[in-house]
C-alpha positions in Angstrom: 10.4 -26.2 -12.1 9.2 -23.0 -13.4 7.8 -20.6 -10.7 6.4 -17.2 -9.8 9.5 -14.6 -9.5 7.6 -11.5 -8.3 4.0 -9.2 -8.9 4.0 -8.1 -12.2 1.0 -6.2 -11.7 -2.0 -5.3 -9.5 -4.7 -4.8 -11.1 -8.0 -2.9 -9.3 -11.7 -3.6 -11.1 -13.3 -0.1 -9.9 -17.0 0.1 -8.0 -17.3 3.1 -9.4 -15.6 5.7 -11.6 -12.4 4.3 -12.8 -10.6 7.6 -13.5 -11.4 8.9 -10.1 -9.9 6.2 -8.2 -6.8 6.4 -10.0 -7.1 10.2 -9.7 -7.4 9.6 -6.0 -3.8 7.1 -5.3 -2.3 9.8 -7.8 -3.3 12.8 -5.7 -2.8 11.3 -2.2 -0.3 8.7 -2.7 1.5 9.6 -5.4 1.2 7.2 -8.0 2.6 9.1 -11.2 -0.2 7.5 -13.8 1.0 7.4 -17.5 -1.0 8.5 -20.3 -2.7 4.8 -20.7 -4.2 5.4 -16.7 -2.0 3.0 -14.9 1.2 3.3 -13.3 4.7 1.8 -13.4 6.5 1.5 -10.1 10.0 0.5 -10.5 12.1 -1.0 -8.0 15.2 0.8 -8.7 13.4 3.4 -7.6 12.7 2.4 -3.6 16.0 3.2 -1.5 14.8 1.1 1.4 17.5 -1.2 3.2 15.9 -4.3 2.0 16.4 -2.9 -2.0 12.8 -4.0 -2.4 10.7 -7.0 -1.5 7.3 -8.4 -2.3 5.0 -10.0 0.2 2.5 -12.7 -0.8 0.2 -14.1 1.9 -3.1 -16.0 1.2 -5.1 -14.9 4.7 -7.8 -16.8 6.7 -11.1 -16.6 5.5 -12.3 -14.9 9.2 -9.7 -13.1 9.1 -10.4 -8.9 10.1 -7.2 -7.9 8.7 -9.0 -5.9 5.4 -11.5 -5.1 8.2 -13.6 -2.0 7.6 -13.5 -3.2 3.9 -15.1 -5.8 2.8 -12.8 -6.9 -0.2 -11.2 -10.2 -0.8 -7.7 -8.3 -1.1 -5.5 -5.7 0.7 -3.2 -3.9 -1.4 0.3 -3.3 1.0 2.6 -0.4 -1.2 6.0 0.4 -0.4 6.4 4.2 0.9 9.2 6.0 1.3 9.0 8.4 4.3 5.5 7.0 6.0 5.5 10.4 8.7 5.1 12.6 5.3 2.1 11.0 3.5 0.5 10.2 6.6 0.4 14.3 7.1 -0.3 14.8 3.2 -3.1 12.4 3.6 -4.4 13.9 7.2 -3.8 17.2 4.7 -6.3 15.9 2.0 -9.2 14.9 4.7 -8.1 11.0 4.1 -8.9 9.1 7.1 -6.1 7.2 9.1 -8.2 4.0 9.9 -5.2 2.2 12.0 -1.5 3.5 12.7 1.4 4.3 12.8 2.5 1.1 14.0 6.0 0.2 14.6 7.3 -3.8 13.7 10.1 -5.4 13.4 10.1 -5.3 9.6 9.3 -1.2 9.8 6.3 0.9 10.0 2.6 0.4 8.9 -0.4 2.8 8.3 -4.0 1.8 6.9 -6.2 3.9 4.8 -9.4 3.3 2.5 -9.6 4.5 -0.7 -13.0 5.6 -2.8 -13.7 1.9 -3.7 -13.8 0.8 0.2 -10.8 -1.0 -0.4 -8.2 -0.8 2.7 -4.7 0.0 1.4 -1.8 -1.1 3.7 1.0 1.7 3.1 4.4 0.0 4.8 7.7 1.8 5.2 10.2 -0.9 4.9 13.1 -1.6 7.4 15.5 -4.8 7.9 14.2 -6.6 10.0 15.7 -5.7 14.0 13.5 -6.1 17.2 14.5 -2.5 18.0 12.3 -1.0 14.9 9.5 -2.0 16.7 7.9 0.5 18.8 
């Protein structure tokens, strides 16, 4: 049967001013947009021990997991040193809504971008009961 092999894009209609939103993940999350606005992340690219892994989840419809935001979606992206944009965010008057938190699977830290959307950032680790915290 043919089926789904990963994300091959995500894909944010803006509220607001498209240009400054993608201005904004460029400038405080690093997101290297091309000339065309968008950017390409690349998994060769992440060095984290799991060599790079997509999570899909389809979440109650109660849930307050997006909580403040009120979108349908959270958007999780793959960081690579979550201590460092956590103080380049805390740098560019971005509010921490929720973390660090330290799982099994590595360590977590929530924002919300110009949209209101809440943006999961996720340092990945192996999963081990000791990465948790």
């Amino acid at each position: 049967m043919a089926r789904v092999t990963g994300i091959g894009g995500v894909f944010i209609k803006s509220t607001g001013d498209h240009k400054r939103l993608a201005a904004w993940y460029a400038q405080n999350l690093g997101l290297v947009l091309e000339e065309w606005g968008g950017a390409i992340l690349k998994w060769p690219d992440d060095r984290a021990e799991d060599r790079g892994l997509t999570v899909w989840h389809a979440a109650e419809k109660d849930t307050e997991w997006f909580s403040p935001s009120r979108s349908s979606f959270m958007i999780n992206y793959r960081v690579d040193d979550l201590a460092a944009l956590i103080a380049h965010l805390k740098e560019n008057d971005v509010e921490i809504v929720k973390g660090p938190e330290h799982h099994e699977n590595g360590s977590f830290a929530w924002v919300i971008d110009p949209d209101g959307n809440k943006v999961e950032l996720w340092e990945p680790k192996l999963w081990d009961d000791k990465n948790k915290r």
